[in-house]
N, C-alpha and C positions, 0 to 999 in steps of 0.2 A: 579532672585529675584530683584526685585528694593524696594530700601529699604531708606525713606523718612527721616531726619533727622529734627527733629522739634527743633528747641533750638533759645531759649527768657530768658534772666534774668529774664525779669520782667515779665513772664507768671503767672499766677494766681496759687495760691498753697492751699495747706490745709493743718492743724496742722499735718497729720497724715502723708503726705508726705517729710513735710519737717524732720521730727527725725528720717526719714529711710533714704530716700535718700542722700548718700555721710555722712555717719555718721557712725563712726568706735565705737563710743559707748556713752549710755547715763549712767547717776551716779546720782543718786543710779538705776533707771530704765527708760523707757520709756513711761509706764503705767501710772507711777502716773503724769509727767511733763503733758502726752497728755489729761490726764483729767484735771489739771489744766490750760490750753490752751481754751481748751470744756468749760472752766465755766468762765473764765474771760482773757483781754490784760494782758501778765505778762512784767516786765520788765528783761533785757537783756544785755550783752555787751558784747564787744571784744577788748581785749587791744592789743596796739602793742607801743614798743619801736623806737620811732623816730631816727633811727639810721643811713638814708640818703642810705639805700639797695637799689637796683633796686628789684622793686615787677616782679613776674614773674605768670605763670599758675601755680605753685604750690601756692601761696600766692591767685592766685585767688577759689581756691577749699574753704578755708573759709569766703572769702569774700563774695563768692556767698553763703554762708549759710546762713551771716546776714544779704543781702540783701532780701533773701527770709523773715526773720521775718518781715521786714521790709514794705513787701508788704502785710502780712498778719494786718500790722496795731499795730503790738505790738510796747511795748517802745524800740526803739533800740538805744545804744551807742554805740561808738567807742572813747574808753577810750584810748586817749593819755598820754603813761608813762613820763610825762612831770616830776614826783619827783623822780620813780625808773630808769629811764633812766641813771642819777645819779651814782647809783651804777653798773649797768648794769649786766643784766642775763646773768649769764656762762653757758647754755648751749650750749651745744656742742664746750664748748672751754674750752682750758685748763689752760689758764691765764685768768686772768681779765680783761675787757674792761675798755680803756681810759675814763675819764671823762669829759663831753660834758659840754659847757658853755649852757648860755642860750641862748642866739643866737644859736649856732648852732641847738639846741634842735628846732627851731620854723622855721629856714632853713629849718633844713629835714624834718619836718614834712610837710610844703611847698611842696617839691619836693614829699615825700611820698603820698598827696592826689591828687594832679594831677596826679599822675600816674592811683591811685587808685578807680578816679574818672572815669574810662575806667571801672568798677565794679559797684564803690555803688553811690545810689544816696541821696547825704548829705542834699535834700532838706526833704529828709523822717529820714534821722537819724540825732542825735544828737550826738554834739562834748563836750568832758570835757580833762580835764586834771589832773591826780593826784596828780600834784604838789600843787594845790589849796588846798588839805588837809592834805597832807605828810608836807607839807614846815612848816604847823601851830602846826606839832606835837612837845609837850612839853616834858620835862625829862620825868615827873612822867607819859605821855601816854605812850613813847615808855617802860619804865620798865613794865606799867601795861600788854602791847602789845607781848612784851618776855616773860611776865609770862605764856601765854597762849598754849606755848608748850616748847618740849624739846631739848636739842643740839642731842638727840639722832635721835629723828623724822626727825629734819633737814637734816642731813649729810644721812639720808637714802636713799636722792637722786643722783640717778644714777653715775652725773657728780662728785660730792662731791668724791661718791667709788672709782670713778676711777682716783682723784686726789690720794688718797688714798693710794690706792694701787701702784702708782706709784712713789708716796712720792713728791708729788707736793705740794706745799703750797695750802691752803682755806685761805682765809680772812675774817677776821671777818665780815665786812660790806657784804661781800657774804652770809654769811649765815640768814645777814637780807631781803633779797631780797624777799623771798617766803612771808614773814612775812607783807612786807609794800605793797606787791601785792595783798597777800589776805585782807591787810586790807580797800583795795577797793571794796571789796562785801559787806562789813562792812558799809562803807561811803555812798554806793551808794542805800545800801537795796534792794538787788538786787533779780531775782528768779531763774537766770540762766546765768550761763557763758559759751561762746564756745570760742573755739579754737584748733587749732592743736593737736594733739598725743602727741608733743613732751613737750608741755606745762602741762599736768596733772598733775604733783607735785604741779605746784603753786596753779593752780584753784581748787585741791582738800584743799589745806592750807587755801583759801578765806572759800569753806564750813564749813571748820571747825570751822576758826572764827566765823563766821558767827552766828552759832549754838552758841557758846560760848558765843559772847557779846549780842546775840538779840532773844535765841532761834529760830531761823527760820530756816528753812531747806531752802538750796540752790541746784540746780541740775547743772552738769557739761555737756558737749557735744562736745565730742572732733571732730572733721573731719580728714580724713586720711591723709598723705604725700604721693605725688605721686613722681616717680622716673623720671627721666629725658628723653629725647627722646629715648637713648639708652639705656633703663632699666638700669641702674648707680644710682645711688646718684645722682640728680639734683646739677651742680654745674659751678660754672665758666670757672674753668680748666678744663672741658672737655666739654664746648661750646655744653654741652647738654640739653640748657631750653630756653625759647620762653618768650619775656619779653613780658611785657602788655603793652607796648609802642612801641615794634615791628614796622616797616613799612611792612604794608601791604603783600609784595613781598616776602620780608624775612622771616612772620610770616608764611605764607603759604608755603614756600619751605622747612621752618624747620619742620615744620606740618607733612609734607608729608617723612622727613625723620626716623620719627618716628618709632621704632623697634614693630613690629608685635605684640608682648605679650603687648603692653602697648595698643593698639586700644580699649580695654573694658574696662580697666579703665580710659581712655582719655573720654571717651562715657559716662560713669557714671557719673562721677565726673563733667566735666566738660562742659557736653551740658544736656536736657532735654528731650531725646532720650526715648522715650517710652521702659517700662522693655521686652516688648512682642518683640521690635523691637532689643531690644541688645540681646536677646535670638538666635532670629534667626539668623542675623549675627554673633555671635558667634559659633552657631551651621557650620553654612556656610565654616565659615572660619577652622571649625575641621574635615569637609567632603573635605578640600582644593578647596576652593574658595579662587580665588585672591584676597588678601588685597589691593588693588591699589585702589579698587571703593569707599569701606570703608573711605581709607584713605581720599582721595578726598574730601568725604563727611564732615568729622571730619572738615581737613581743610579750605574747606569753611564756613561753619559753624562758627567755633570760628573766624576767617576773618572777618566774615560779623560781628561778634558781636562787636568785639572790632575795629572796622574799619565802615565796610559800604558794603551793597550788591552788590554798582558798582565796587568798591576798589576790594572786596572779586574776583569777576569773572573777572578782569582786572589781580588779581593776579594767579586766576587757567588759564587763558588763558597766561599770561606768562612763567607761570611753565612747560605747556605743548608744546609751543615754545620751549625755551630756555633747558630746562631740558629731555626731551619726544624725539621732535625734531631736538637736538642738533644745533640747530638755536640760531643767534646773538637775542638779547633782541630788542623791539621796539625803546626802551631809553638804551641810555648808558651816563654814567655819564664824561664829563670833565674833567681832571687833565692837568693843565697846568704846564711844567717844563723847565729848559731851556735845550734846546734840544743840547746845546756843550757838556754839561756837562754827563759824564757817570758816575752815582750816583751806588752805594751798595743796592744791590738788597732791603735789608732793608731799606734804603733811600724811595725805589720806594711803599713798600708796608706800609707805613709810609703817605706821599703824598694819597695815596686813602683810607687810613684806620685810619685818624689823632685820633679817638674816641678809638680806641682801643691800649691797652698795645706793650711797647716794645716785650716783653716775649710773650705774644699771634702772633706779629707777626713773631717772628724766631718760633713758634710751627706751624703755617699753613708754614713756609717756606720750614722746617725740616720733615713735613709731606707729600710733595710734591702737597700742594693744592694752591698754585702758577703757571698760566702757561701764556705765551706770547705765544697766539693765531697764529699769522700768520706762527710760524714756530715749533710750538705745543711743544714747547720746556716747561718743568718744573725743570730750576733750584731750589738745595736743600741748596748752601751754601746762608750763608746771606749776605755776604762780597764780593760775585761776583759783579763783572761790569758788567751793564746794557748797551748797546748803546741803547739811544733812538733811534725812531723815529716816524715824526709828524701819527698822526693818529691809531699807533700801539694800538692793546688793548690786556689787561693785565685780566686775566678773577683770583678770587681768590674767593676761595670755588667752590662751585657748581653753584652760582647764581649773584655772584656780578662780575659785568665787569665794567672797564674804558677804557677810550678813551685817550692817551697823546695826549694832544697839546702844540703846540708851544706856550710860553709865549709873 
């Protein structure tokens, strides 16, 4: 079976496509939003806290959902937590986030749309900030604002219980969070909020304002979290996720290292893979057919998206060199050192990996994904002595090799 892989962001969509596809659930339904789409542009947004994260392909699964509203012509925002940043959302943590100045707040938001800008296209969406009407709230608003629910409803969520139960402190400014969040569907007179799974407390708190100060019915749309290359938890420490600013080479090798159970939702979620065509390669792949082609395909694909289609087949004809072939790379990277000098193994992988962590690099040391090529050696201490020398290369993971030179 050869099985074509079509994927465009910006392919043309339609109301009915976009509230199904990669969409874990709508609130109150999907009926009544889609008829309200069918009769007129509604408006829309997506908040995120500028907290200076690297955006990755999980972070792109809802991006690419407001970029779809986006092309369909609706109001689309991308509501900058410029006032709740401030206090910052405890989810999934079990202390409270540091509080950001304002520079840094307008830093990371910086760094956050370059990234992000590999996604959405800012010329179709509009930017706000919710500090512009949180920062102007007065006494008597935030009491009117608290009157509108209870300590009970608050603390209902998830994080709060499980401080709870663990007898961890809440703090008070935490339990306004959901409060100054929802009271941006409020501000903005909105008709629908998406975002993540993990966010539906808050954006259920906006409907309810919402209803409360303006009678309006507001709809929620959450999109799903997808799990990391190795079916895992997407997470750092286990160097299981695909950043959106990826190089080429890397995004495609990590692509490809992809655990088998993830290939259909890597395919839904994240490319625009006809429903007929994930069917049969799924089916394929439950008759055992090799996932290699699949994969291939996936990882060109997102390559070419967040990259470019020469980049994209420079980086499968590498992977299949270096990786397939167990062949040296066409490029290999320079590291100049002084070559008297016999530096700690940590020293060396340090020198080629200056962007990543101390601790990241004694875990690929400790893991034995360190090897000096010529004599296929992979030392595991991180304190051993290295002898250079000129020309040797130093190959670490499965895809990144350097070159020592003499300084």
């Amino acid at each position: 079976m050869q099985t074509k892989l079509v994927y465009n962001i910006f392919m043309k969509q339609t109301p009915l496509t976009i509230l199904s596809r990669g969409v874990e659930q709508i609130l109150p339904n999907k009926d009544t939003l889609l008829a309200l789409m069918n009769t007129r542009k509604i408006k829309l947004y997506l908040g995120i806290d500028p907290t200076g994260s690297l955006l990755t392909l999980g972070h792109a699964v809802v991006l690419r959902k407001l970029q779809q509203f986006a092309e369909l012509g609706h109001d689309v925002i991308l509501l900058v937590g410029s006032g709740t940043v401030k206090i910052g959302d405890p989810t999934g943590k079990d202390t409270t986030r540091p509080e950001l100045s304002d520079r840094e707040i307008r830093d990371n938001f910086k760094n956050w749309q370059a990234q992000a800008s590999k996604v959405l296209n800012f010329d179709q969406i509009k930017v706000k900030y919710n500090g512009d009407w949180l920062d102007q709230l007065r006494l008597p608003d935030f009491i009117k604002l608290m009157a509108k629910t209870t300590v009970q409803q608050l603390i209902e969520r998830d994080m709060f219980q499980n401080r709870l139960k663990n007898n961890l402190p809440i703090f008070t400014h935490e339990l306004m969070y959901p409060l100054l969040q929802g009271y941006d569907s409020v501000a903005m007179d909105v008709d629908l909020e998406i975002g993540g799974s993990d966010q539906l407390f808050n954006m259920l708190m906006g409907k309810h304002l919402l209803k409360v100060y303006k009678n309006k019915p507001k709809w929620v749309l959450t999109t799903p979290i997808i799990n990391g290359l190795d079916g895992r938890k997407m997470s750092k420490s286990y160097n299981n996720y695909v950043a959106l600013t990826e190089q080429p080479n890397q995004m495609y090798g990590k692509l490809m290292s992809l655990s088998d159970d993830q290939i259909i939702p890597y395919l839904t979620l994240l490319t625009d893979t006809l429903v007929t065509d994930l069917e049969e390669i799924k089916q394929s792949m439950v008759h055992g057919q090799n996932p290699m082609q699949y994969k291939k395909l996936l990882a060109f694909e997102i390559t070419k998206w967040l990259h470019s289609d020469k980049l994209a087949t420079q980086a499968q004809e590498e992977f299949e060199l270096v990786v397939q072939q167990k062949q040296l790379p066409n490029e290999i990277q320079d590291v100049f050192a002084d070559l008297a000098e016999n530096p700690e193994l940590l020293s060396l992988v340090w020198w080629c990996l200056p962007s990543e962590s101390i601790s990241q690099h004694k875990r690929l040391i400790s893991q034995g994904a360190v090897e000096l090529m010529e004599s296929k050696y992979k030392p595991t201490n991180y304190q051993e002595k290295i002898k250079l020398v000129d020309g040797m290369i130093v190959r670490i993971g499965k895809r990144q090799y350097f070159r020592i030179k003499k300084k």
